[in-house]
C-alpha positions as CSV (number, residue, x, y, z in Angstrom):
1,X,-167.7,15.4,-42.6
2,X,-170.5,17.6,-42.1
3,X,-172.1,16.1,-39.1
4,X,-168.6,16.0,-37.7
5,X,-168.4,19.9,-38.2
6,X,-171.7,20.6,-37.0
7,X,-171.1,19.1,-33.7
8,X,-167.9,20.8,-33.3
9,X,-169.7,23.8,-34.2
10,X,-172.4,23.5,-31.8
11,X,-169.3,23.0,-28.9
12,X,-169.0,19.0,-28.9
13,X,-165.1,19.1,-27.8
14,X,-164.8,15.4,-29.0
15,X,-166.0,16.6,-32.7
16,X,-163.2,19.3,-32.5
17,X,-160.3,17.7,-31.6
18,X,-161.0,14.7,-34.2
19,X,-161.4,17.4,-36.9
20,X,-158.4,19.2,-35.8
21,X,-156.8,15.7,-35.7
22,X,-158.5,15.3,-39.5
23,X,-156.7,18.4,-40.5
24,X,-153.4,18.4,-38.8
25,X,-151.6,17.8,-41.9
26,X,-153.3,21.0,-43.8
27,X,-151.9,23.2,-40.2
28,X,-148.2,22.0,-40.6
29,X,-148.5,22.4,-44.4
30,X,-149.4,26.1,-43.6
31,X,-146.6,26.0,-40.6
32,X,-144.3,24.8,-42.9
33,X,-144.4,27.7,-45.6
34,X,-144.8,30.6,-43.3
35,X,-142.3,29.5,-40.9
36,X,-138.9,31.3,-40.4
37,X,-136.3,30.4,-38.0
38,X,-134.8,32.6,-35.7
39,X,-138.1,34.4,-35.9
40,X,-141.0,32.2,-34.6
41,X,-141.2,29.4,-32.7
42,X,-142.3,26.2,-34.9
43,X,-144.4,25.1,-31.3
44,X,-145.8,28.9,-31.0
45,X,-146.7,28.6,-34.6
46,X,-148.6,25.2,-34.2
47,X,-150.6,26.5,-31.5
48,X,-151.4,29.9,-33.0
49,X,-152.6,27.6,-36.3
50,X,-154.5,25.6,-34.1
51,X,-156.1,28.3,-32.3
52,X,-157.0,29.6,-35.3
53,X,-158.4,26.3,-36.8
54,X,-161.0,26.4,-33.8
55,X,-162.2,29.6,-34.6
56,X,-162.6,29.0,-38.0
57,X,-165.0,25.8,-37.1
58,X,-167.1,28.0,-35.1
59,X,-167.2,30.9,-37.8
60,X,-167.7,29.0,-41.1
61,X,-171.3,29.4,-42.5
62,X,-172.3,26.9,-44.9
63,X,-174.8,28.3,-46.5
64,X,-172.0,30.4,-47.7
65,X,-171.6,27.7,-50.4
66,X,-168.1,27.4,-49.7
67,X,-166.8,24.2,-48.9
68,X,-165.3,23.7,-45.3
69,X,-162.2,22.4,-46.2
70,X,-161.1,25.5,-49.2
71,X,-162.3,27.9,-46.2
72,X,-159.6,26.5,-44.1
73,X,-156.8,26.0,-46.2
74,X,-157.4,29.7,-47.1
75,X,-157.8,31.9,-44.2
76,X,-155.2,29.5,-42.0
77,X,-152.5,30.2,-44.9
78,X,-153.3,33.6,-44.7
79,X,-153.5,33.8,-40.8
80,X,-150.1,32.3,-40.7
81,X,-148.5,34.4,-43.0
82,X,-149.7,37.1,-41.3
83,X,-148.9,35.8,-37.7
84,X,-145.4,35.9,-39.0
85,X,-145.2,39.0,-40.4
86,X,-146.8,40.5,-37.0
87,X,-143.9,39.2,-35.3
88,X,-141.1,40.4,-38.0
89,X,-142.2,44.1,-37.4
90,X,-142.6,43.4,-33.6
91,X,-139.1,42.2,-33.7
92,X,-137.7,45.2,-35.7
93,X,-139.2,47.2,-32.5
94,X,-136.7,45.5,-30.2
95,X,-134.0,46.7,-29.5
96,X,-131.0,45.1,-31.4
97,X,-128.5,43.0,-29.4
98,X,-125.7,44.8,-30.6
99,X,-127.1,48.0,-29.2
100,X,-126.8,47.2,-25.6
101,X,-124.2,49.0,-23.6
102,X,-121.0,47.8,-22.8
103,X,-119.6,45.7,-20.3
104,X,-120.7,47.2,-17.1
105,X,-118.7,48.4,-14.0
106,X,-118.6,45.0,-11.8
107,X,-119.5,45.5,-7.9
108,X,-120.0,42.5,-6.7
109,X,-117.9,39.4,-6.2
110,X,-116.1,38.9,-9.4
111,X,-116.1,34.9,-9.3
112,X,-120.0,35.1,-9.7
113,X,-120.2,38.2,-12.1
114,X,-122.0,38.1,-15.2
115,X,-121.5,40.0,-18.0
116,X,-123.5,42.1,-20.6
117,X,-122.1,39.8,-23.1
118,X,-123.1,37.0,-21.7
119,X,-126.4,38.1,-21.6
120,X,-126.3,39.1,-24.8
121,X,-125.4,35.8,-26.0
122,X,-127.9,34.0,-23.9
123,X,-130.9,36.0,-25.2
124,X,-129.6,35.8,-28.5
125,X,-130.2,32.1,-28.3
126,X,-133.9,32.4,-27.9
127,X,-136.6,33.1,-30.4
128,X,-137.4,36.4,-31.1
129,X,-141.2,35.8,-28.5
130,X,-139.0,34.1,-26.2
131,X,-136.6,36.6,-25.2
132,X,-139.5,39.6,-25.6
133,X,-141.2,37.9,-22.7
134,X,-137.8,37.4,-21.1
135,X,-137.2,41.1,-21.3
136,X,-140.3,42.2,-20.5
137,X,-140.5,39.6,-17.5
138,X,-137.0,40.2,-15.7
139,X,-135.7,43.5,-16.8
140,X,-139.3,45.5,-16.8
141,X,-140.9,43.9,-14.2
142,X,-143.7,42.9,-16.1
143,X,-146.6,40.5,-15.3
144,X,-147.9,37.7,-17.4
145,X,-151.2,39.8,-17.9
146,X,-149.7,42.9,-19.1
147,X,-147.1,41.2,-21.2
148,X,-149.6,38.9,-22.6
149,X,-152.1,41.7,-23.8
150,X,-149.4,43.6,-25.3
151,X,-148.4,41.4,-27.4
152,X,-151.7,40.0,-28.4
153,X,-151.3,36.7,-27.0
154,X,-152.8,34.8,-24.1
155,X,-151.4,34.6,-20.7
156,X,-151.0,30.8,-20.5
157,X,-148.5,31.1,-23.9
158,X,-146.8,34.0,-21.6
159,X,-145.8,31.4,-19.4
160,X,-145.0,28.9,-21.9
161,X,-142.7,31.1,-23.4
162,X,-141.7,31.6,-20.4
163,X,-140.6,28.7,-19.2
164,X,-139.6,27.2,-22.6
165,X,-136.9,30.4,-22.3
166,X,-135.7,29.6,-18.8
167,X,-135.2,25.7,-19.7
168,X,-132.8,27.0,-23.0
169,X,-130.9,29.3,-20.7
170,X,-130.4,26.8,-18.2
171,X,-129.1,24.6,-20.7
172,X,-126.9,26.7,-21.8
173,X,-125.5,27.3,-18.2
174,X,-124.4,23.4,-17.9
175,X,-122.5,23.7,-21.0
C-alpha cells in the first residue's frame, strides 16, 4: 500500500485512481451515513467525497504515525457530515417555496402561460444545489463563475447541476 500512496502522492494519476478505486467502498460507507434526501444529491455527494479523498492522499504525512487508511475513514466521515450540514443551513437561506407570490397577472397568450405554481412544483422536484443554481442561473442572471464561488463549489459541478436540473425539468414537461 505504501508505494501505491507514495506515487499518488508524488502526482502519478494511475496510483490515485487505483487507490481511490481501493477505497471506494470506505467513500459510499461515509455517503451512505451522511446522506439525506431531498437535501443533497447522492452524485454531488460522491464527487465531493472523492474530491476530498484526493486531497487527503496529497496531505497525509506518515511520519505522523498514523496509518493511511484510519486518516481517511476519519476526516472523509467528518468532511461529509459536514458537507451536509453546509448545505442544510444554505438551504434554510433559501427562500421557501411556499413563500413565493401568487399566481401572477398573465399577459401573454394564455395557451402557453405558465404559472407560479408550476414553477413551484418544478423546482420543488430538484435537490436543494439543483434548484439554487437554477435560481441563481435563470432568475438572477448569474454566471457559472459567480455562482460557483458563492457557493464554494467549482464551476464544472455548476454546470453539472446545471444540466442534471434541466434534464429533470424536461422530464417532467413530457409527463
Amino acid at each position: 500500500m505504501m508505494p501505491l500512496l507514495d506515487q499518488a502522492r508524488n502526482g502519478d494519476p494511475d496510483a490515485l485512481a487505483a487507490m481511490l478505486e481501493q477505497y471506494r467502498p470506505l467513500l459510499w460507507k461515509n455517503i451512505r451515513r451522511a446522506y439525506r434526501p431531498g437535501l443533497v444529491d447522492a452524485e454531488d455527494l460522491l464527487q465531493e467525497a472523492s474530491l476530498c479523498f484526493v486531497k487527503l492522499v496529497r496531505d497525509f504525512r506518515p511520519d505522523a504515525g498514523i496509518a493511511f487508511g484510519y486518516y481517511v475513514k476519519t476526516k472523509l466521515g467528518w468532511h461529509c457530515h459536514n458537507y451536509v450540514r453546509d448545505q442544510r443551513v444554505r438551504m434554510g437561506r433559501l427562500t421557501p417555496l411556499e413563500n413565493l407570490s401568487a399566481e401572477p397577472e398573465d399577459r401573454h397568450d394564455p395557451d402557453h402561460a405558465v404559472t407560479t405554481a408550476t414553477i413551484r412544483d418544478a423546482l420543488a422536484s430538484l435537490t436543494s444545489r439543483q434548484r439554487e443554481v437554477m435560481i441563481r442561473s435563470h432568475f438572477f442572471g448569474q454566471s457559472a463563475e459567480s455562482i460557483a464561488r458563492s457557493m464554494g463549489i467549482r464551476v464544472r459541478a455548476v454546470h453539472a447541476l446545471k444540466r442534471r436540473a434541466q434534464d429533470q425539468l424536461a422530464a417532467l414537461r413530457t409527463i
